[in-house]
N, C-alpha and C positions, 0 to 999 in steps of 0.2 A: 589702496586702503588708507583710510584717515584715521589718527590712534591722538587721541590728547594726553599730553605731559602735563604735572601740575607744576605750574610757572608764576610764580606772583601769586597776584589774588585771584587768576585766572587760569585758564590753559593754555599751550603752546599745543595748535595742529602740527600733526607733524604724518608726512607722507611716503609712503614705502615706494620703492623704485618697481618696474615691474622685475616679475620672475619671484620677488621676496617672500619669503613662508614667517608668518611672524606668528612667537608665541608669545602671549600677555600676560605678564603674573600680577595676581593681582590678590588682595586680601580675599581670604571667603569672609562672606555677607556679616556683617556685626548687626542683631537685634538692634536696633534704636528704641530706648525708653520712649513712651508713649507718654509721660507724665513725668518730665525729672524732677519737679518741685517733689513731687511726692515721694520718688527714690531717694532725693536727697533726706527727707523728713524720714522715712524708714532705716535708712542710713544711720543715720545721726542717734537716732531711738534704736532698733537692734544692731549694734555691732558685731564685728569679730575679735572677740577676744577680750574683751571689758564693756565697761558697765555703759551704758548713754552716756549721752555728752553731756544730759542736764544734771543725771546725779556724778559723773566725775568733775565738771566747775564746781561742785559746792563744797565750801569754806576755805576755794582756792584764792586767796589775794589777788593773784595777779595771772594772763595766759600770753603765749606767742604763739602765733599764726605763722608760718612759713608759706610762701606760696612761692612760686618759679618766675622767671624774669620773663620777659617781652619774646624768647626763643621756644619757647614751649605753648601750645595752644590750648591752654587748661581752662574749662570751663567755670574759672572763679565768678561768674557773676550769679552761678547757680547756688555754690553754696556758700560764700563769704557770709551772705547776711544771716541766712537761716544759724552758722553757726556762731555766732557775732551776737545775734539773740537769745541764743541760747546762754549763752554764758553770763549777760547781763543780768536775764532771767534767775540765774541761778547765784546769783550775789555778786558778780568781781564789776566792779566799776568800769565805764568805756574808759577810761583815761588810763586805766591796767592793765589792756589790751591791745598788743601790738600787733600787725600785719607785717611782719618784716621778708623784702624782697630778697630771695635768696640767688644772688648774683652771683655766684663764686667769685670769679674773677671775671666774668663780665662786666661792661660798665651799667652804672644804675642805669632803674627806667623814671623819666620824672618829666612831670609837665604832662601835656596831653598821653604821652603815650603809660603813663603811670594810670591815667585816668582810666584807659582803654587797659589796662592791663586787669586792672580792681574791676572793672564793666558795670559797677555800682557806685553812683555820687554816696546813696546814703552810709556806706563803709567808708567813703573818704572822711566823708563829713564827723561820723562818730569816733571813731578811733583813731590810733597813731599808725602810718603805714609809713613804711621807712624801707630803704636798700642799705643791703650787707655790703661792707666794706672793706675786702679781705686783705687791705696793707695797713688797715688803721691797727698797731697792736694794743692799743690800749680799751678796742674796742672786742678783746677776744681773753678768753680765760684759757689756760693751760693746764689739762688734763692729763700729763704726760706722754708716753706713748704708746702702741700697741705691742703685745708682748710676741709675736712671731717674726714682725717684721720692720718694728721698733719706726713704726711712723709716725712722726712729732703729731700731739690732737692738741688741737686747739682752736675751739668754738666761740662765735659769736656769743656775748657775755648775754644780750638781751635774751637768747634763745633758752641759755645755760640755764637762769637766773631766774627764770620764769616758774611760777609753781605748774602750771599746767601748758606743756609742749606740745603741738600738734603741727606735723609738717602734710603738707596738702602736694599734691602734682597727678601729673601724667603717665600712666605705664605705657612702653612703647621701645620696641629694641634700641637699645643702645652699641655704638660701634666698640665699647671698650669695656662698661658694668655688667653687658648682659641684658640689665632692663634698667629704664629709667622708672623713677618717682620714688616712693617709701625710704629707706635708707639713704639716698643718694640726696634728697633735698636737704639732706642737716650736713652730709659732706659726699660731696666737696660745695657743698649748695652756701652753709654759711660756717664754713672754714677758711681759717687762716692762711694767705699765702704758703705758707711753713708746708701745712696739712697739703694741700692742691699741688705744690710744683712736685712733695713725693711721689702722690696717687699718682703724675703725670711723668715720673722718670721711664726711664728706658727701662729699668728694672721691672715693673710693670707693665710698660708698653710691649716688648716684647717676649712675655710670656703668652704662651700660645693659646693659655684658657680666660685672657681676657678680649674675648669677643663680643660681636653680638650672641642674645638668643644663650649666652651658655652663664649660668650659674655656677654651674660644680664646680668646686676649685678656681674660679677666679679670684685673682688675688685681689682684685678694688673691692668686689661683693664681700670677702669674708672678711677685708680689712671696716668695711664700712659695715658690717655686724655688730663687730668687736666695740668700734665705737658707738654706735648703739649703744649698744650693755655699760661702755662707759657712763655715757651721762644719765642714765636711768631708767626711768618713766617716759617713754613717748609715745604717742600717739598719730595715728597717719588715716589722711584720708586720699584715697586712690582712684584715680578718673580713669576710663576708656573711652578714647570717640572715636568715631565712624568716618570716612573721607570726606564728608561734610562737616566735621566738627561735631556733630548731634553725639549727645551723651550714648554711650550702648552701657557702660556700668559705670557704678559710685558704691565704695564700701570703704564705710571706717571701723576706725578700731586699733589693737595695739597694734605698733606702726611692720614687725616683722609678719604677721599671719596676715593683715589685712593688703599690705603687698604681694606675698604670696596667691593668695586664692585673686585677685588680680591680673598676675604676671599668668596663670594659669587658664586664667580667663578671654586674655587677650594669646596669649603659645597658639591656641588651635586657631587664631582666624592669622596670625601676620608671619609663622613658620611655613614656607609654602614648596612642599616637595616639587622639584619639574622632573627631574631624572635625564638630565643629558647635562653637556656643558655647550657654551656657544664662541664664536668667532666676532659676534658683534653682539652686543650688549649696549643698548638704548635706556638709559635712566632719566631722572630730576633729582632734585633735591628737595622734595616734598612738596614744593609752593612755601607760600608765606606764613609763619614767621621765618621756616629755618631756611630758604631760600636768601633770605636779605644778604647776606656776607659772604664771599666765598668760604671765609673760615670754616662756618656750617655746609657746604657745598662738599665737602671731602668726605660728610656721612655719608653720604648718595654714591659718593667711589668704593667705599670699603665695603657696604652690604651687598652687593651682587658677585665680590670675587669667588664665592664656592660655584660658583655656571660658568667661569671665566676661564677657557680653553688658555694654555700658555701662548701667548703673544696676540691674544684676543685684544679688538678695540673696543674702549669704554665710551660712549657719548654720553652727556649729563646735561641738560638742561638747568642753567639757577640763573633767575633773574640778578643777584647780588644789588638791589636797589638801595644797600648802605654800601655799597662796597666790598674793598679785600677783608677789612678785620682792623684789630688796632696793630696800635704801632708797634706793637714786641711781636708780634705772629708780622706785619710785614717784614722784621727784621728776620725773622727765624727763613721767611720765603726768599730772601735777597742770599742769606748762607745757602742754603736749598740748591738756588739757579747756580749763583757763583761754586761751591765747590762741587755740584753733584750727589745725586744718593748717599751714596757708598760712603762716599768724605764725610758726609753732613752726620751718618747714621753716625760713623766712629766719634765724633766730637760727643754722642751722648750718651754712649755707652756708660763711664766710669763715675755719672752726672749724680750727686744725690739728690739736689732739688734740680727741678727741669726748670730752665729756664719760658718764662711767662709765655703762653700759647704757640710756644714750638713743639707741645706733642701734636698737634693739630698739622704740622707738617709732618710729624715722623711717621702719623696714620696714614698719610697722604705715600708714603716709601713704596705701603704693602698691597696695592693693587697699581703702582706703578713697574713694580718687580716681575705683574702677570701677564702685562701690556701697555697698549698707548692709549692715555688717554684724550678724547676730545673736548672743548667745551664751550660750550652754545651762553651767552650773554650778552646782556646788553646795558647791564652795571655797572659794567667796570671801564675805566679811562685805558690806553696802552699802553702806559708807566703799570698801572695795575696789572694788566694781563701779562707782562715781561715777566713778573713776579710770579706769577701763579706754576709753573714749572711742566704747565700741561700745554696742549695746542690748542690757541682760542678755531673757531669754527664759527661762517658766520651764516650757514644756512645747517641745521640739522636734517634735513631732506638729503643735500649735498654730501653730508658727511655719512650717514645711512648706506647712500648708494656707493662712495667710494670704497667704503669697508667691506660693503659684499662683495663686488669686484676683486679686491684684493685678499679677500679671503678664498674666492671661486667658492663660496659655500652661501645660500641666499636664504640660510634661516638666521633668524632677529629674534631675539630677545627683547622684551617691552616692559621696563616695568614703571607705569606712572606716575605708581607716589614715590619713588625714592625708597631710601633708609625706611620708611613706613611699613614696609612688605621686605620680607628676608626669603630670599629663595635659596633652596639648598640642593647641589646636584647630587649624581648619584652617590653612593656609601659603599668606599671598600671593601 
């Protein structure tokens, strides 16, 4: 049996040994809009929760555009312009309106890939499109802090400053908010170092309701509420696609209900019951963008631990065609190897700010705790893969077939996209 992983901008074949019973989890089917100019225009005209977009720009000065970086595959080229028109239409001058790239702490996207990012010349051409800068501090206003769990807020001043706010992304399980887009693209999207190394402390990291898939009581969601409510008035427009990219929903409106019926939207196709747990577990890392780095490769580890028998093996597919990540996450990967789990966990316990993309290791802890993981690449140099703290594999066929032998159990788990599909086993 031949089962494609998504690998790049492509698929990795990948073949079951004989004897092997594989089960394949996979999204249920997402609608694909038939017409997304038109959902977009419907959009933008009835909202959730306020008024159109043409009567909220009017007699606003000025607007900021949030959109997601180069790691998120959000169908900006569908609605940038339509809302970009809108606004001009409605009084506020192109030179008042800004696109700014909500980087957290990723690095900008610029040059061609800025250009593919926007997927519209005439957005580049009218407006200011810019990347958030999250060590510049004079480029962030300070909002004080949240009153439960006193986390420093402080925002991109262009975002802040703007009369008319509106952050744009992708809903899609998240390994730590629960779901991505609506709240999450103002922070940690265009937050201050301050703001991000908290959301990313241990303090967070290991409370057990910040998951995928779970809302309730997670401490980033309701931290990233609060600030919401801090800065005001915002506005959100919320994407779903389909495994092809093809739009399945678009809904704006105020930035909390119109995420909500979203996240609500996307729960019934990417929560996917199977009802056992397994011995070998076969993933990706979605394909491309979030494949490019290993950094992003460690989503694709943490979504399938609920099916993951203890001392189950994980195989992952990621091209990493940028590589491991930057240089503070190789740095957090070289503590990792060198002192071991357990050492490296205690170094972050007592942490208030987390140092820069070493949560991205400490996620990496909690499906190594369940099992070994394997990983299938062709990214990475062998200085790189030394680091990674997992076992490179340089045939995924090979590594399939070893795991079921050594499990003596010859059912496979298969899950395609990765992080994209959340499978959940049985319930206590």
């Amino acid at each position: 049996m031949t089962i494609g992983l998504a690998y790049g901008k492509s698929t990795l074949a990948v073949n079951l040994p004989p004897g092997a019973v594989s089960t394949v989890i996979t999204k249920r089917p997402l609608p694909v809009i038939a017409d997304p100019a038109g959902a977009v225009r419907a959009a933008l005209d009835t909202p959730i929760g306020a008024r159109p977009l043409s009567e909220l720009a009017r007699g606003r000065a000025s607007a900021c555009i949030l959109i997601c970086d180069i790691t998120r595959p959000v169908p900006n080229h569908l609605f940038l312009a339509p809302m970009i028109r809108d606004l001009i239409g409605a009084g506020i001058a192109a030179d008042a309106i800004t696109v700014l790239v909500a980087t957290g702490l990723h690095r900008p996207n610029e040059g061609d890939e800025l250009a593919e990012l926007v997927g519209d010349p005439w957005v580049l051409e009218t407006v200011r499109v810019v990347n958030h800068f999250a060590r510049n501090d004079d480029d962030h206003v300070d909002l004080g802090v949240t009153r439960a769990r006193r986390t420093p807020v402080k925002l991109d001043r262009r975002f802040v400053d703007a009369d008319l706010k509106i952050a744009t992304g992708l809903v899609e399980p998240h390994f730590m908010a629960g779901y991505s887009g609506g709240r999450k693209v103002v922070a940690p999207g265009v937050a201050h170092a301050d703001t991000i190394r908290t959301f990313h402390s241990a303090r967070f990291m290991e409370d057990p309701a910040a998951i995928q898939c779970n809302l309730d009581g997670n401490p980033l969601h309701e931290e990233q509420l609060e600030i919401i409510g801090m800065v005001g008035e915002v506005h959100g427009l919320n994407t779903v696609v389909d495994e092809e990219r093809n739009l399945a929903h678009i809904g704006f409106g105020d930035i909390v209900e119109s995420h909500r019926v979203a996240v609500d939207f996307v729960r019934a196709s990417t929560e996917v019951a199977v009802g056992r747990r397994f011995k070998t577990v076969v993933t990706s890392a979605a394909g491309y963008p979030l494949d490019a780095t290993y950094y992003q490769t460690v989503k694709g580890m943490v979504t399938p631990m609920d099916i993951m028998e203890p001392g189950a093996t994980l195989i992952i597919a990621s091209e990493c065609s940028d590589g491991l990540g930057s240089s503070a996450y190789r740095e957090a990967q070289r503590k990792l190897v060198e002192l071991g789990p357990d050492a490296f966990l205690a170094t972050l316990i007592d942490k208030r700010f987390a140092d820069v993309d070493e949560w991205q290791t400490e996620m990496q802890l909690k499906p190594m705790r369940l099992g070994s993981i394997k990983l299938f690449t062709q990214g990475l140099s062998d200085d790189d893969l030394a680091l990674t703290g997992v076992d490179p594999v340089d045939s995924v066929d090979a590594a399939i077939a070893e795991a079921v032998a050594e499990a003596g159990d010859p059912a496979v788990a298969i899950i395609p996209e990765g992080p994209y599909v959340v499978p959940f086993g049985p319930r206590a």
